[in-house]
N, C-alpha and C positions, 0 to 999 in steps of 0.2 A: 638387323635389317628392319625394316617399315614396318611397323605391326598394322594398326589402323586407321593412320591419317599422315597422308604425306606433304605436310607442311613445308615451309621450308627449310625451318629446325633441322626438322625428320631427314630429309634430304642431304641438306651437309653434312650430316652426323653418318648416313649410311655413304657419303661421296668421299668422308673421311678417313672411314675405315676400309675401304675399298683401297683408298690409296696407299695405307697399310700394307696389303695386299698384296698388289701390282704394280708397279712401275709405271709414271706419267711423264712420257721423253714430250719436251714443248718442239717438237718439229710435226708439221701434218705430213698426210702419207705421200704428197705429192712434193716434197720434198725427199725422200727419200727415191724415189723411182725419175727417170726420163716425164719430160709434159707428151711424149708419145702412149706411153703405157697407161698413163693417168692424168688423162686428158682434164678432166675436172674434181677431179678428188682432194678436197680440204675438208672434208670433214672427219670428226676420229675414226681413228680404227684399232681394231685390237690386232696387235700381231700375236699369232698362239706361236707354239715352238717348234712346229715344223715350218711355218712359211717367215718367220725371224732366221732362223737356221739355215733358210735357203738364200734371203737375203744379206746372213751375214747380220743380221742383228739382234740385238736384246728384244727377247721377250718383253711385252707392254701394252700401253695404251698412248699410242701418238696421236697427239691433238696441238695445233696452234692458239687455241685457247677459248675465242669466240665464236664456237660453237653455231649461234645462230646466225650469225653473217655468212659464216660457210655452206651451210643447208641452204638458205634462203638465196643463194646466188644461184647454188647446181639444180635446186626443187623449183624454186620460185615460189613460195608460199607468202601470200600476201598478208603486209603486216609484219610480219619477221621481224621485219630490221628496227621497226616503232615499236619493240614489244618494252612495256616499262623493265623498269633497271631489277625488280625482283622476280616478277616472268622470266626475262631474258636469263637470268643466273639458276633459276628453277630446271628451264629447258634445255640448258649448257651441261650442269649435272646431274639431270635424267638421261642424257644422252652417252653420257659419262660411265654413269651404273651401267647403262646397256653394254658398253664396251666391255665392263668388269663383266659383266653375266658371262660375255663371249667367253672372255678368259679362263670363265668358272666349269668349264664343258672340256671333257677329251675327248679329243679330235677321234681315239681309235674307235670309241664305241658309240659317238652320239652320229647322229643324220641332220645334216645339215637342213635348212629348209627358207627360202627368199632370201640367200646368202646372210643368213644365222649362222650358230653354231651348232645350236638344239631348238626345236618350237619351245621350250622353257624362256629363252631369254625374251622373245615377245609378251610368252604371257607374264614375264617377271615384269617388264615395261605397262605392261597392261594394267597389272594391278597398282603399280605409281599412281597412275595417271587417273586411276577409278576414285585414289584415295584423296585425290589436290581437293583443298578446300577452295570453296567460291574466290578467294582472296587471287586464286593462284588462275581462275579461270582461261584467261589468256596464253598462259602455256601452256597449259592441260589440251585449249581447243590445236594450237599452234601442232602439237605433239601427234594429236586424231588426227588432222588434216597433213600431215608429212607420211605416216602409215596409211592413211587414204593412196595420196599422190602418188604411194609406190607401189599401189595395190595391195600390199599386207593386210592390208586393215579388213577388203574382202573375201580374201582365200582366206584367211587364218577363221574370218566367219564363216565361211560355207565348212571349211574345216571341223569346226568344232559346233554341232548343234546349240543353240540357247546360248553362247559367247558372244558379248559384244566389247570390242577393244575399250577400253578406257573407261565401261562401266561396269562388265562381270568381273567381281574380285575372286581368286582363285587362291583357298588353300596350299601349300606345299605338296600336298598329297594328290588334289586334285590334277594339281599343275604336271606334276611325274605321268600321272594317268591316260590326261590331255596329251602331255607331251610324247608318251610312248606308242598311245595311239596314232597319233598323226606320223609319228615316225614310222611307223609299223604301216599305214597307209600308204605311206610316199614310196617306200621300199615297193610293197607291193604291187602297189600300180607302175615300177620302174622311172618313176617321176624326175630321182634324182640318182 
C-alpha cells in the first residue's frame, strides 16, 4: 500500500495490486439495476457478497471506466470534466482504491457509516489524498471537494477531534482506533 507519498507511481502500483485482489466488471452500477432503482448512479461501486448474491452477481468493483465524468454529472463538482489527463487518472484510481477499501471490510462485524463499509475506508482515502504531491494538486482538491459536497468531509471532522480529511495522515493503528471509535459512536447513539 502507499507508505508516504502518493504519487502517481504510488497509486497505480497500489490500483494494481488491488486489482489482483478483486475483480473489475467494466459495467457501472446503473447498468446492472432498472433507471427506476438507480436513477443516477455511474459511478463505481463495490458489490460485497451479500448484496452480488442478492443480485445474482459476482462479487467486485463495477466501474464504466471514467470515473470523473460520472461523479461530476451526479455531484457537479466544477472543473471535473477539465481536470488535466494525470489528475483525471489520479482521481479515477483513488476512487477505485475506495471501492477495494469497501471490499476489504466484513459486512458481519464492521458498521457501516455515510454508506461506507467501515469509517477506515474514508480515513484510508483520507490519507491518499494528504499524501498527493503538489503535481497532483488538482485531484487531490477535486477529491476534498466531492467529500465536501456529500458531507463526509464534515461529519467524519466533527467525528474525529484534530482530523482533517485530506490533510491528517493516519497510521494503520490509529486508523483501527478512529475507526472503532466512531463505530462504537454510531451504534451508540442508534445513528445507524
Amino acid at each position: 500500500m502507499i507508505k508516504q507519498s502518493a504519487g502517481l507511481p504510488e497509486i497505480r502500483q497500489a490500483y494494481t495490486a488491488m486489482l489482483k485482489r478483486f475483480p473489475l466488471f467494466r459495467k457501472g452500477f446503473r447498468d446492472l439495476t432498472t433507471k427506476a432503482q438507480a436513477p443516477a448512479l455511474e459511478t463505481p461501486i463495490a458489490l460485497r457478497p451479500d448484496i452480488a448474491k442478492a443480485m445474482n452477481l459476482p462479487t467486485g468493483i463495477y466501474s464504466k471506466g471514467d470515473t470523473s465524468r460520472a461523479v461530476s454529472s451526479v455531484i457537479g463538482i466544477p472543473g471535473l470534466r477539465k481536470l488535466p489527463a494525470r489528475d483525471r487518472e489520479a482521481f479515477n484510481k483513488v476512487l477505485g482504491l475506495h471501492e477495494g477499501f469497501e471490499l476489504g471490510h466484513s459486512i458481519k462485524k464492521d458498521v457501516p457509516i455515510f454508506n461506507h463499509a467501515h469509517p477506515d475506508v474514508l480515513l484510508r482515502e483520507s490519507n491518499i489524498v494528504a499524501t498527493m504531491p503538489n503535481t497532483l494538486a488538482k485531484a487531490r482538491g477535486a477529491l476534498k471537494f466531492l467529500r465536501t459536497a456529500t458531507g463526509e468531509r464534515e461529519s467524519l471532522e466533527s467525528l474525529v477531534p484534530g482530523f482533517t480529511y485530506g490533510k491528517t495522515r493516519l497510521s494503520r493503528h490509529a486508523r483501527r482506533r478512529v475507526g472503532d471509535l466512531m463505530a462504537k459512536t454510531i451504534t451508540d447513539a442508534g445513528i445507524m
